[in-house]
MARFIKOL-443643 format. One record per residue (C-alpha): x, y, z. Coordinates in steps of 0.2 Angstrom, whole numbers, plus 5000, padded with zeros to 4 digits. Example, Ala and Ser with C-alpha at 12.3 -4.5 7.8 and 13.67 -1.06 7.14 Angstrom:
% MARFIKOL-443643
X = 5062 | Y = 4978 | Z = 5039
X = 5068 | Y = 4995 | Z = 5036
% end
This chain:
% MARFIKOL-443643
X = 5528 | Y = 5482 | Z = 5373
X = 5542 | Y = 5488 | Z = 5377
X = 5558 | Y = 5480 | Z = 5387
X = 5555 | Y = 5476 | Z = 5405
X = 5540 | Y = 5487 | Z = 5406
X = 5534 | Y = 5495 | Z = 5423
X = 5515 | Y = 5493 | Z = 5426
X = 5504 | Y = 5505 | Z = 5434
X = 5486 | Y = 5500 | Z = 5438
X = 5474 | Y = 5513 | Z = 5447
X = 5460 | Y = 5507 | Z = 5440
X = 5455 | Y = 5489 | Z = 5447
X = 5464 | Y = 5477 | Z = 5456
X = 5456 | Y = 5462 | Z = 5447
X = 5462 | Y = 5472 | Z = 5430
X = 5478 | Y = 5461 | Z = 5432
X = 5480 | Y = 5442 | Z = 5432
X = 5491 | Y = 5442 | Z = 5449
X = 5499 | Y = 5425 | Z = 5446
X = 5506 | Y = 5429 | Z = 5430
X = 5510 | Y = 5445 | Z = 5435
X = 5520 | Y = 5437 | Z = 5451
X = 5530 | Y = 5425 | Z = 5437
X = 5532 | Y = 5438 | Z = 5423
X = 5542 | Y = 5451 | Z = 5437
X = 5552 | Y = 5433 | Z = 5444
X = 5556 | Y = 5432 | Z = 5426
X = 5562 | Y = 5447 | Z = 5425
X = 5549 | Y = 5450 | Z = 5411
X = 5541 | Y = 5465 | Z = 5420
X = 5553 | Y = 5477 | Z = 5427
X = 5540 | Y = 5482 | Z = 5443
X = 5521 | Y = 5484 | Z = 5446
X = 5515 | Y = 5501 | Z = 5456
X = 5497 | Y = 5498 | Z = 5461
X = 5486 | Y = 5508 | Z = 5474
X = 5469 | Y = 5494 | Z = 5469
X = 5469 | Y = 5477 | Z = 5474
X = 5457 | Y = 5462 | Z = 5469
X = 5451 | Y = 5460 | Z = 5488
X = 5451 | Y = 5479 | Z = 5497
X = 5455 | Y = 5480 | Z = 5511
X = 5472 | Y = 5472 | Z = 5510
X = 5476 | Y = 5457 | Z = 5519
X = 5489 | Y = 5447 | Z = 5529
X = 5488 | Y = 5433 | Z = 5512
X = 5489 | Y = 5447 | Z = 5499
X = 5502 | Y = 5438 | Z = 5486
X = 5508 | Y = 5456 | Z = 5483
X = 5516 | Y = 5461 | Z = 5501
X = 5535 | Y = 5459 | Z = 5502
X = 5539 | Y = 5455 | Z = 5484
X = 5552 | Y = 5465 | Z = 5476
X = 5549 | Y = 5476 | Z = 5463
X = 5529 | Y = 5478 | Z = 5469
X = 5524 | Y = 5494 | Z = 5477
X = 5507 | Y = 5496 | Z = 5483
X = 5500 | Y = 5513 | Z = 5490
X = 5482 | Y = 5515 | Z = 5498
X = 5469 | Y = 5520 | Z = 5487
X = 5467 | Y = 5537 | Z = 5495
X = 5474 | Y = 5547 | Z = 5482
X = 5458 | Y = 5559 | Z = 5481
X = 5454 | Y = 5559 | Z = 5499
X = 5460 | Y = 5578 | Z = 5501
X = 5453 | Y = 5591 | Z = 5514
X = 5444 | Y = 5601 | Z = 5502
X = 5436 | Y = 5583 | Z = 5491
X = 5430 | Y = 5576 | Z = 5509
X = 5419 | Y = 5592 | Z = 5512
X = 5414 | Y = 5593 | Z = 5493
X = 5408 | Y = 5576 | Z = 5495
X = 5400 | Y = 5581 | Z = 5513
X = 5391 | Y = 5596 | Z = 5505
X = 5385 | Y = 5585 | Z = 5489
X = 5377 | Y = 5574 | Z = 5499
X = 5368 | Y = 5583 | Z = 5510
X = 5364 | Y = 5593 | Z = 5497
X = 5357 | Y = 5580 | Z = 5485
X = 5347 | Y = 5571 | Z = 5502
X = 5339 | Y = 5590 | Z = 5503
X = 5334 | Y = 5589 | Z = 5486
X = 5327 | Y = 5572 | Z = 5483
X = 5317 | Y = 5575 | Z = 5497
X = 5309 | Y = 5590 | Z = 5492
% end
C-alpha cells in the first residue's frame, strides 16, 4: 500500500475495523477515511467517526436522484401488478 493512503469505503460500514482505523489515522498511518456507510445506520450521537480529523462522512444517498425515486416507484408497483396476476 502506498504512503499515507486515503480510504474510501461505499460498500459497508462494518468492511472496516473502526478502532484500528481511528489509531492508524492518529498515527498518521492513514492519510484520511471518506465514508458514506457506517457499521450502525442511521448515525448516532456515539458514532466514534464524528469530529475526528481527517474522517469525512457523507449520507448514503448518492443514488436517491429524481429520476431513481420514480424508477423505483414505477418497478414496484409494477412488479406488485405482476406477481399478483
Amino acid at each position: 500500500m502506498k504512503k499515507y493512503p486515503i480510504i474510501i469505503n461505499t460498500f459497508r460500514g462494518k468492511l472496516i475495523d473502526i478502532d484500528s482505523l481511528i489509531d492508524a489515522i492518529e498515527k498518521n498511518q492513514i492519510k484520511g477515511y471518506l465514508t458514506d456507510v457506517l457499521a450502525e445506520e442511521p448515525i448516532h450521537e456515539e458514532e466514534k467517526l464524528i469530529g475526528i480529523k481527517d474522517i469525512i462522512i457523507t449520507p448514503h444517498i448518492g443514488s436517491r436522484t429524481y429520476q431513481s425515486v420514480q424508477r423505483q416507484g414505477s418497478c414496484s408497483i409494477n412488479n406488485l401488478i405482476n406477481n399478483l396476476i
